[in-house]
C-alpha positions in Angstrom: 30.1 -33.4 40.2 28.2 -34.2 43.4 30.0 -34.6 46.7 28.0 -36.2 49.5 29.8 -35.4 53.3 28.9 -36.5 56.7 30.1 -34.3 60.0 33.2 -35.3 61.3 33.4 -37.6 63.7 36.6 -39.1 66.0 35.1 -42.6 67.3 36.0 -45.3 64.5 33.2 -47.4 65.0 30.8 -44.1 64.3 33.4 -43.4 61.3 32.8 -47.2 59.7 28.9 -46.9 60.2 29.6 -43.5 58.7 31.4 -45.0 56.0 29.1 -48.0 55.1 26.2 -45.6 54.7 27.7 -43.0 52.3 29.3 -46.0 50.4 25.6 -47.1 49.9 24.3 -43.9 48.5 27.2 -44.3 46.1 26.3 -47.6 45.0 22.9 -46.9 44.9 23.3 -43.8 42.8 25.7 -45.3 40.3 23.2 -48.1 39.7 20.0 -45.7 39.4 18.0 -46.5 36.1 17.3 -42.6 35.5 21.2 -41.6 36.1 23.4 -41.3 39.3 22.3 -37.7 39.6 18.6 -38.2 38.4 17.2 -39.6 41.7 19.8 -38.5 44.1 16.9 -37.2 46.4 15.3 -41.1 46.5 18.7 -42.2 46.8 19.5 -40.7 50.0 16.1 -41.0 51.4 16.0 -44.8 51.0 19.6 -45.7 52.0 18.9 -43.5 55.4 16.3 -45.3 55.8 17.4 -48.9 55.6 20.2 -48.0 57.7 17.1 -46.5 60.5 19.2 -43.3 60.6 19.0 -39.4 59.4 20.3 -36.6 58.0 21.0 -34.7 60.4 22.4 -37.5 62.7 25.3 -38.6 60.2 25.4 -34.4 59.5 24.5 -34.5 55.8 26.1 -32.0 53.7 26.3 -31.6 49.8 29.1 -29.8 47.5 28.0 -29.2 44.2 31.2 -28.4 41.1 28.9 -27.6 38.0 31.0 -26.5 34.9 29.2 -24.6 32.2 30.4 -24.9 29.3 27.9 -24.8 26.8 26.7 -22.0 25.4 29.1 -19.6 26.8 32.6 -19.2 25.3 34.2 -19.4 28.6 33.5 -22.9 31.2 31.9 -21.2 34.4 32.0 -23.4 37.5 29.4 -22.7 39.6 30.2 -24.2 43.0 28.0 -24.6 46.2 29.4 -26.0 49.3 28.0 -27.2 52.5 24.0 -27.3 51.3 22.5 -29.1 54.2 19.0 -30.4 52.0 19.0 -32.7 49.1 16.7 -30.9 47.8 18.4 -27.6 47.1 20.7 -29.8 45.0 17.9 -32.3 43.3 16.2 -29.1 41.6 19.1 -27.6 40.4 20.5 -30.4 39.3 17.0 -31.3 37.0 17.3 -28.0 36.0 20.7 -27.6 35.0 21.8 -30.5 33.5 21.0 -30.4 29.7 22.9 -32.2 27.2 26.6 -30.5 26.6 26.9 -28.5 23.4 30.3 -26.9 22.6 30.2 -24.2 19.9 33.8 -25.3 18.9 36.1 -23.4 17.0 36.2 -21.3 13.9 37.5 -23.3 10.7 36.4 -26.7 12.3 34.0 -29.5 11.1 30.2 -28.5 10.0 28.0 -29.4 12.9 24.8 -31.7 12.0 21.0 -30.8 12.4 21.0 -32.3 15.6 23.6 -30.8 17.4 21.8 -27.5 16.2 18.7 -28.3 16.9 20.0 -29.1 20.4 21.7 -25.6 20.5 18.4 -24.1 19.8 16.7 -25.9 22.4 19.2 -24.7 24.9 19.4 -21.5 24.2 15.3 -21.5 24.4 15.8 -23.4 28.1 18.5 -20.6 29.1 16.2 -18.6 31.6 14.8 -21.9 33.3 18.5 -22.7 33.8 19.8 -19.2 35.2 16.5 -19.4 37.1 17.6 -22.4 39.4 20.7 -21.3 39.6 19.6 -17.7 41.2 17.5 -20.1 43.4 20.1 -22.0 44.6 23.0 -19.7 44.8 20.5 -17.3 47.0 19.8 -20.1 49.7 23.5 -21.3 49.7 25.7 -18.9 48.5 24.5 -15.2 48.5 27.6 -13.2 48.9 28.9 -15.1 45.8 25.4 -15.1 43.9 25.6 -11.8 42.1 28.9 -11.9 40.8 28.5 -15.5 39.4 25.4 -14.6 37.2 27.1 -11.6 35.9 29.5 -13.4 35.1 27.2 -16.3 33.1 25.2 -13.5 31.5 28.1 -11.4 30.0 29.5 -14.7 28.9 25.9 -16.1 27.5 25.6 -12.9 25.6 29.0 -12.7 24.5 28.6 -16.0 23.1 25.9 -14.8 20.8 27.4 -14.2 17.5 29.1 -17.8 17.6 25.8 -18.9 18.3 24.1 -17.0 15.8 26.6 -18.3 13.2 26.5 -21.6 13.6 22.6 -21.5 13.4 22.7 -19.6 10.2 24.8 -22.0 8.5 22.8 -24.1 9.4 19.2 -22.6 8.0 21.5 -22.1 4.6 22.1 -25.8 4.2 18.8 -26.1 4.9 17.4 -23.6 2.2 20.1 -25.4 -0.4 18.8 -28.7 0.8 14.9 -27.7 0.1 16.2 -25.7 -3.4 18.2 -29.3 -4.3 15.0 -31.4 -3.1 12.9 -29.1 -5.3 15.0 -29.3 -8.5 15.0 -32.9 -8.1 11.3 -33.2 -8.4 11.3 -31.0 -11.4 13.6 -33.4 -13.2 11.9 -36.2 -11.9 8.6 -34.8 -13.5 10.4 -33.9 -16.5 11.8 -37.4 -17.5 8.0 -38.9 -16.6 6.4 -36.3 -18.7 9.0 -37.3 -21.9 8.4 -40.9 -20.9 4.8 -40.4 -21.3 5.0 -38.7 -24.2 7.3 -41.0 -26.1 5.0 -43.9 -25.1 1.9 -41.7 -26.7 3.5 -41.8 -30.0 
């Protein structure tokens, strides 16, 4: 979730233009082709400037709520308030938005090849997402910055054998699936073999 703020400001006429302008971005980014977060950076660029203003006159500032909650047993919400540049948030959000996988529970439902696969490429795209998150919690938030990817490590790792599980059950229905496949061709070449045989006579 992606909060966009303007200063605060007491004169209500300033507060309406205020108000008109962030409701554009809105619109804008609600209607984007690529996804209201894809092209936030375009977004805010082109509304300020059909509006002939700036940034840093309406006081642009950006809170970001990101919940984790794939791949870790735990949801993390990583949370950065006041970023003054769009483009602090546009990376980490292109970064850190992959598809949601939730390991689920013990005992539940067998996941298909695609949610798997999905878990394998996420697991593969782990550092590139820890990376932009480093990034932007060391321009924004610093003090918190340590603490919060401790956190997501010990809960990535902790994660693991779930993880691990999952994709093994997975490679065994696969192995079962290429041992069925194989014994089906085997029959299938027996009964053409008889058949051929049977018309030989």
């Amino acid at each position: 979730c992606v909060s966009i703020n303007s200063k605060s400001v007491k004169d209500l006429a300033t507060v309406i233009d205020f108000l008109v302008i962030l409701t554009a971005m809105k619109i804008k980014a609600c209607s984007a082709e690529n996804g209201c977060l894809a092209d936030l950076e375009c977004v805010v660029r082109d509304v300020l400037q059909e509006h002939s203003t700036t940034a840093e006159a309406l006081g642009l500032t950006y809170n970001i709520n990101l919940t984790c909650s794939w791949l870790v047993l735990k949801p993390l919400t990583l949370s950065l308030q006041s970023v003054r540049h769009v483009n602090i948030i546009q990376r980490l959000l292109s970064r850190c938005l992959p598809p949601r996988t939730r390991l689920g529970e013990r005992g539940g439902t067998c996941r298909r090849s695609d949610e798997v696969a999905t878990i394998r490429r996420l697991v593969e795209e782990f550092p590139n997402f820890r990376e932009a998150v480093c990034s932007a919690m060391t321009e924004t938030s610093p003090k918190t910055a340590d603490a919060w990817l401790s956190k997501l490590d010990s809960n990535f790792a902790a994660a693991a054998p779930r993880r691990n599980e999952i994709l093994e059950a997975q490679d065994r229905r696969n192995q079962f699936e290429a041992v069925r496949l194989k014994q089906l061709e085997h029959l299938r070449m027996d009964r053409l073999r008889r058949m051929l045989e049977r018309m030989e006579r």
